[in-house]
N, C-alpha and C positions, 0 to 999 in steps of 0.2 A: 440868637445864634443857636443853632440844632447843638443839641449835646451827643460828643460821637466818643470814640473810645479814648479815653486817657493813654492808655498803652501804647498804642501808635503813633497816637499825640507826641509822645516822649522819644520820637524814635525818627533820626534824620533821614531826610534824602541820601540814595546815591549820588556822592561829589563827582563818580567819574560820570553818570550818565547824567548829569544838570550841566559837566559843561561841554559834554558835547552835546547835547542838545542847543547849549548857547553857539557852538562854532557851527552847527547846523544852520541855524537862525540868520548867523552873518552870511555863512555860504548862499542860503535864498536871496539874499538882499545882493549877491553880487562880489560879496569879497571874496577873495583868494583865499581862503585857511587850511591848513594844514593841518591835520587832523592828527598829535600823537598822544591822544590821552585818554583812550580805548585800548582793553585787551584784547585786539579779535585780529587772526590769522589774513592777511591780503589775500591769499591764498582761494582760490576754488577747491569745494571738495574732489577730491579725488575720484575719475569718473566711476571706477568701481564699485565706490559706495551707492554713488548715486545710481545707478544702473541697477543695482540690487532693492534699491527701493521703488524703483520704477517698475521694477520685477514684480515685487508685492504687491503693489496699486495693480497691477493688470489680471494680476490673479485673486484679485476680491479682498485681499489684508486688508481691509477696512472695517473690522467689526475688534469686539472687545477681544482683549487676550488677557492671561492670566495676569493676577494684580499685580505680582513679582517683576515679568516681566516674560516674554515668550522665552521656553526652554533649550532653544539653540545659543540664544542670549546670554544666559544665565552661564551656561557648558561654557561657552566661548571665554565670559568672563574670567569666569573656573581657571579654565586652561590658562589665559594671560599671566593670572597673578601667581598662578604655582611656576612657570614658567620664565616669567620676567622680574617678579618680585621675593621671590623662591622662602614661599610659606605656604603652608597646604589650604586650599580652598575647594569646597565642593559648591556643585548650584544651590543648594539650598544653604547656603553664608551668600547669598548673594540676591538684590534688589536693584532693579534698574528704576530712575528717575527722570524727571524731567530738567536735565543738565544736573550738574555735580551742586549748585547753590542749591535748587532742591533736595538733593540729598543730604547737603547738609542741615540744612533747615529741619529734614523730617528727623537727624539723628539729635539735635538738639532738645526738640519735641518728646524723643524716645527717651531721653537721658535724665536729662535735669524737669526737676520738683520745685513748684513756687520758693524763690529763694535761694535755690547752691547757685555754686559760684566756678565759674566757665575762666580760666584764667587765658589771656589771648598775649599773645607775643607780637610786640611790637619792633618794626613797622607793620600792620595789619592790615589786610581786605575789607573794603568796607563795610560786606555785608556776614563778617562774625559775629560781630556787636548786635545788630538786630536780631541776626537770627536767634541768640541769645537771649536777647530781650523778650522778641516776640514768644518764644518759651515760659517765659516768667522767672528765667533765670538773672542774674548780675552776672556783668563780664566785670574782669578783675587785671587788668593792662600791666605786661611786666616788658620795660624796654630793654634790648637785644644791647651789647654792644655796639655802639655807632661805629667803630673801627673794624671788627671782626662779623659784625652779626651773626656771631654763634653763641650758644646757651652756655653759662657757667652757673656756678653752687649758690647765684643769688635769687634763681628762681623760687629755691626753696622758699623763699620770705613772703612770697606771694600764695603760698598755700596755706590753709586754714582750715577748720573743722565742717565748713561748710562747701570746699572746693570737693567737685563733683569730676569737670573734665579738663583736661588741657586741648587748646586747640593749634596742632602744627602747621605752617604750609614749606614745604620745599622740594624745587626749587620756590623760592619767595613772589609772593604779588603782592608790594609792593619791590622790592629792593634788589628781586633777581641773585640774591645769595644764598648761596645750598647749603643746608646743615653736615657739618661732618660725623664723624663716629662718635665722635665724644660726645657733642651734643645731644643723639638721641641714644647714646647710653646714660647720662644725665635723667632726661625723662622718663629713660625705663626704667630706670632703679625708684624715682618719685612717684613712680605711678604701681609700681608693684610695693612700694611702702607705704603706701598713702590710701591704697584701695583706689583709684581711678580709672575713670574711663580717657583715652585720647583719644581726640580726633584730628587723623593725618591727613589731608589736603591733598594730595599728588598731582594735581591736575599738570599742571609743566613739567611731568617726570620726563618725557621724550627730547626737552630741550635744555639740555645740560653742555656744560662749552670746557672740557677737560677736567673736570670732576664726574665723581663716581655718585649715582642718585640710591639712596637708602632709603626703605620702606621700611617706618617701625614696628610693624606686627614682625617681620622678619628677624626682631631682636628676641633672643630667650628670653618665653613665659609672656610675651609682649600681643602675640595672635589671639587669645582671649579677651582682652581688655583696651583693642584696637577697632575704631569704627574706620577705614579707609575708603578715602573716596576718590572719586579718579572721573573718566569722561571724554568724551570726544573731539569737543570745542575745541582744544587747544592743537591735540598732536594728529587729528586727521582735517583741519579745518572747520566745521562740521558747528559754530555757533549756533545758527539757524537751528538747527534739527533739534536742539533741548533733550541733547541724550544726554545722562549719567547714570553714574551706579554707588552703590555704598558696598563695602563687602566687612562682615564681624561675624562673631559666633550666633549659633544658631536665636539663641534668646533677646539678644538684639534685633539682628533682623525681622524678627516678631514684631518687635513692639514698633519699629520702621515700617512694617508693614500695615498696622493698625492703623498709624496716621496716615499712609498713604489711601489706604483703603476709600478713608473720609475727606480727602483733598483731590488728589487727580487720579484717581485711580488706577492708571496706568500710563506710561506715554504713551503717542501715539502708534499703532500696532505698525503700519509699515515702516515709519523711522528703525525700529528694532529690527530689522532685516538689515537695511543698511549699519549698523553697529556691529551685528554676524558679519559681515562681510568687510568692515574697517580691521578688526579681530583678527579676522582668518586669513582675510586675501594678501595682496605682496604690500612691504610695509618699506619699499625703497619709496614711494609718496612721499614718507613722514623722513626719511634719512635726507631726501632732495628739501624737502622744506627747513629744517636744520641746519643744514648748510648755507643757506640761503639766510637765516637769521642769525649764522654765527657769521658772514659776511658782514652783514648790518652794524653787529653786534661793533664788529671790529672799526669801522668807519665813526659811529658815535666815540666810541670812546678814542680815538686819535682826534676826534675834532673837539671832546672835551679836556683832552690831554691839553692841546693848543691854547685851550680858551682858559686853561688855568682853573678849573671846574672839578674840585674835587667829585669823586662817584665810589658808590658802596663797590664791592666786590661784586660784577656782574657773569655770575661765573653759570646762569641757570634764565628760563623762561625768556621775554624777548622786551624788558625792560632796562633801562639806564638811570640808577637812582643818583639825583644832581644833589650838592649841600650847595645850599645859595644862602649871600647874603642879606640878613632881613626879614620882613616878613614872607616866609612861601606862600601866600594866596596872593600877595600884594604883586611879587613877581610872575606868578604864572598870568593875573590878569595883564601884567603891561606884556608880557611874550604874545598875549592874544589880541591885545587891544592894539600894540604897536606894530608888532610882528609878524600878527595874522598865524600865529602857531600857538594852537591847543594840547597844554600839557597840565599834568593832573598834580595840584599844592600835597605836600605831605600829610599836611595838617586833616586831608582826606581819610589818612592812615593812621593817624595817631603819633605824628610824627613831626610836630612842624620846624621847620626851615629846610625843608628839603622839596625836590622838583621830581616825576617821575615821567622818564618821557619812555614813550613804545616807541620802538623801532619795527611796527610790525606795517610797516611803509615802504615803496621801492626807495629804491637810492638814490633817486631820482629826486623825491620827494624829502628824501632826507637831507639829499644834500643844499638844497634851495630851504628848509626850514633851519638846516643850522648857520648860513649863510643869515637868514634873519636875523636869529637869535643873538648871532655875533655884531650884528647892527645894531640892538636893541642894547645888549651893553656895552 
């Protein structure tokens, strides 16, 4: 057997992309499946985007652009976050990525030293953990309340002389719960006492369902010591295109940029036209598709109300987090094997006995998968 890296060795599959790839597999062979155990918007992009990058392709945007990222890009992002997230940003606190996981990946890279310790909030995304790893850092798992999924004064216990970052996401992927005030005052005080770097996640900031979404750099003393990342995927449709960005102090985004320098150098040059124009152009798109997931939203949980299925707080992003009884892998595979519906076990998250299903499905498709699911139990 070739001897290959230990490091990666130690570092799992994506559980949500292994099982859709398995309901792929059955779809080839002819079964019905339903597909809820992927984050990716139904949604086309919005033609304006695309129409902007078509722009660029025709006028030659095909060659390199600056590492950072081209400087309409940059501006655009600027404007967004002073604007919608209301903390001062200039182009140069700012890096564009190929989607928001690369960026976090490269601020991981940027942060942590063989050894500190990355403390991640559970339920969690599958890919903070490796990205962590892949660092040479240890992630350090502290679970959220299962009732509230907000932060209280037990995180402290989870910090240590070797914790370097915290890593936020909200609205949540997995559980769809938004942090409130308290909780990321919680952080900002631990991280301004502790000396730490966080990193904030915001990618589901556009799909919030009567809650108020909070960006923690925008807390006092909090925009220095904040790596924030954000992206396209989610609130302009936009998976495909592998746009993201990171936005922190100048010194950071240095060392963001070193790694990216030596990994992708930049994303693709006309994709970043169409990001200018996600940015700048009309953002009723992303208010119509909102509605449209808080529709969703509303139909899952009445049919998990029915079904006696308790569910986290889905108050953000376009998930419905299930408590089921048992083992959660053991139920998600009979929902797929019986039911022909693909939904993603907790235990993906760091979380087991729970179910995570997307609603980012017509209702059409919703309503025939929970019509399953209610057969299945």
């Amino acid at each position: 057997m070739r001897k290959l890296s230990t490091k990666i060795a130690a570092i799992a599959p994506s559980a949500t992309i292994e099982i859709t790839e398995k309901a792929r597999k059955m779809q080839a062979a002819g079964t019905d499946v339903i597909s809820l155990s992927i984050g990716e918007p139904d949604f086309p992009t919005p033609p304006h985007i695309t129409r902007a990058c078509i722009d660029a392709l025709s006028r030659g945007e095909t060659h390199y652009a600056p590492g950072k990222g081209i400087p309409d890009l940059l501006a655009a992002v600027a404007e967004k976050i002073e604007r919608e997230n209301g903390f001062p940003c200039s182009p140069d606190e700012v890096i564009v990525g190929c989607g928001a996981k690369d960026s976090i990946y490269e601020a991981c890279e940027a942060v942590l030293s063989p050894g500190d310790e990355a403390v991640i909030l559970d339920p969690s995304w599958v890919s903070y953990e490796p990205c962590v790893q892949i660092a040479g850092g240890v992630a350090v798992h502290h679970p959220l309340d299962p009732g509230t999924f907000q932060i209280d004064d037990t995180l402290m216990e989870k910090v240590s002389e070797k914790t370097r970052m915290i890593i936020i996401n909200s609205p949540s992927n997995p559980s769809g719960s938004v942090l409130d005030k308290d909780s990321f005052r919680i952080i900002a005080d631990i991280c301004q006492d502790h000396d730490l770097i966080a990193l904030s996640d915001e990618i589901y900031e556009k799909l919030v369902y009567g809650k108020k979404h909070y960006s923690l750099a925008s807390f006092s003393g909090m925009a220095e010591r904040t790596i924030t990342i954000n992206g396209f995927s989610k609130a302009y449709a936009m998976t495909g295109w592998r746009l993201g960005y990171a936005v922190a102090c100048r010194d950071i985004i240095g060392y963001l940029n070193r790694v990216q320098q030596h990994t992708i150098s930049h994303p693709a040059t006309f994709a970043m036209f169409g990001g200018v124009a996600a940015l700048r152009g009309p953002q009723q798109c992303v208010e119509e598709m909102r509605a449209e997931f808080l529709k969703r939203r509303n139909f899952i949980l009445r049919c998990l109300d029915e079904m006696s299925l308790p569910y986290a707080p889905a108050d953000g992003a376009f998930y419905a987090y299930v408590r089921v009884n048992g083992d959660d892998v053991a139920v998600a595979s009979r929902w797929l094997e019986e039911g022909h519906v693909a939904v993603t076990p907790g235990s993906a998250f760091h979380n087991p006995g729970w179910i995570r299903i997307s609603y980012a499905a017509s209702l059409d498709r919703l309503e025939e998968a929970m019509k399953r699911i209610r057969a299945v139990l």
